[in-house]
Structures are given as C-alpha cells and as structure tokens.
C-alpha positions as CSV (number, residue, x, y, z in Angstrom):
1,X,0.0,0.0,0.0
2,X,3.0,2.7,0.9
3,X,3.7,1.4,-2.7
4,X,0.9,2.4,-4.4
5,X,0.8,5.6,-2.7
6,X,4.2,6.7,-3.3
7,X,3.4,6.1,-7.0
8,X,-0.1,7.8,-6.6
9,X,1.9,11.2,-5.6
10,X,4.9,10.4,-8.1
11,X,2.0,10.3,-10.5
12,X,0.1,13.8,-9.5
13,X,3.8,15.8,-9.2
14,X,4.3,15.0,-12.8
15,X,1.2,15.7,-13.7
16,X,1.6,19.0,-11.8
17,X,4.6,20.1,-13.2
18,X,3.8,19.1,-17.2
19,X,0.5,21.3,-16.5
20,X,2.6,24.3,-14.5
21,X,5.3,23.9,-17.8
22,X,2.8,24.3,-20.2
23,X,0.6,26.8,-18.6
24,X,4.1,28.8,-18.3
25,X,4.8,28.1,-22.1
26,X,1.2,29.2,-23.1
27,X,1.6,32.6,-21.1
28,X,4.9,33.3,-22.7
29,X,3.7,32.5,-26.5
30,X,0.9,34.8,-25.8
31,X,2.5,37.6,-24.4
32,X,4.8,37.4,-27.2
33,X,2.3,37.4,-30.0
34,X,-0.1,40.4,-28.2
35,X,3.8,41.7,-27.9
36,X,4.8,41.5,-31.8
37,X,1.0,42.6,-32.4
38,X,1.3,45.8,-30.1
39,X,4.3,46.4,-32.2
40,X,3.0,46.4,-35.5
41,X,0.0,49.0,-34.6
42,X,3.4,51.2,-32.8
43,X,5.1,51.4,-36.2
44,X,1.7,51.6,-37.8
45,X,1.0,55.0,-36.1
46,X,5.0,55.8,-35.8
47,X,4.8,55.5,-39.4
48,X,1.3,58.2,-40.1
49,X,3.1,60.6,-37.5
50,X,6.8,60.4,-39.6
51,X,4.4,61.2,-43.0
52,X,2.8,64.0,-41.3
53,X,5.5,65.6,-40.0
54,X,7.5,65.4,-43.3
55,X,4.4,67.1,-44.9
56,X,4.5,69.6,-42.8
57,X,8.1,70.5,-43.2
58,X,7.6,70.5,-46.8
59,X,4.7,72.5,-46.8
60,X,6.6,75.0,-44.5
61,X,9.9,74.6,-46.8
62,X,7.9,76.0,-49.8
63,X,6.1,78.9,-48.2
64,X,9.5,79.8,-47.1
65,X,11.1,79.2,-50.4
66,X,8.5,81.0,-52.3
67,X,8.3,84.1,-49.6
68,X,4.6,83.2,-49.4
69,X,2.8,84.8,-45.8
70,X,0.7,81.6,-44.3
71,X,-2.8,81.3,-45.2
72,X,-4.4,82.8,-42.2
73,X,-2.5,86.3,-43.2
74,X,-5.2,87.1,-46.3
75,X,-4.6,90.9,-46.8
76,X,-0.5,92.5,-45.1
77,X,-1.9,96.2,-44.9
78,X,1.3,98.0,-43.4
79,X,-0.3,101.5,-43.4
80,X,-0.2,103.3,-39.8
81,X,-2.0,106.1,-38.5
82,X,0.2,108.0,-36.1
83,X,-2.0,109.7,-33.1
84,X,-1.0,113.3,-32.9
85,X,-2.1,114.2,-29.8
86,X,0.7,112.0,-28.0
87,X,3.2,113.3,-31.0
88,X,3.8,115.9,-32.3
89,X,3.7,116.1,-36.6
90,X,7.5,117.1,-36.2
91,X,8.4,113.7,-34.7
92,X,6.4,111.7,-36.9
C-alpha cells in the first residue's frame, strides 16, 4: 500500500509540473504574440506621425522658399496712423 501511494503522488507531481510547464509556455507564447502585435500597430502609427510631420516641413519649406505669408494672413496692410495728440507732426 506505501507502494501504491508513493506512486499515486509520483503520478500527480508529474502531472503537476507538465501542467505548471505548459501553462508557463502558453503565457509566454501569448505575451509574445499580443507583444509582436502591439508592435505592429506602434510602427503603424509611428509611421502616419513620420508622414505628417515630413508634410508639414515640406509644406513650411515652400512657403519659405516662395516668400509666401501663411494662409491665415489674407490681406498684409502696413499703413499706420500715427496719433497726434501723444506726438507731435515734427516727430512723426
């Protein structure tokens, strides 16, 4: 009987270990896959950012190169009126 018991517990540590090995293995595969996934959507978006920004500076690059004001100047009026109560008309 000590026998048959020693085997009986022989019997449920292996069987304790092969499930506590493969639970471990699952866990790992699928952290690595939900890993390799979350990376693909990072260089996804990485990738629209890089494109946006390089629009951007070539969209900047040509106003620059072209002396062109930004679209929400519409009219540059560079006419001042100088208040001639504070100064006099010989300053102005």
């Amino acid at each position: 009987q000590a026998s048959a018991t020693i085997t009986n517990r022989q019997v449920q540590i292996s069987t304790y270990w092969t499930q506590t090995t493969a639970d471990a293995i699952n866990s790992r595969t699928a952290t690595i896959s939900s890993s390799a996934a979350n990376t693909g959507r990072i260089r996804d978006a990485v990738d629209r950012l890089k494109t946006a920004i390089l629009k951007y500076i070539q969209h900047s690059t040509k106003r620059v190169e072209y002396d062109l004001p930004p679209k929400f100047i519409s009219n540059v009026n560079l006419t001042f009126k100088i208040d001639e109560s504070i100064i006099s008309k010989e300053e102005a």
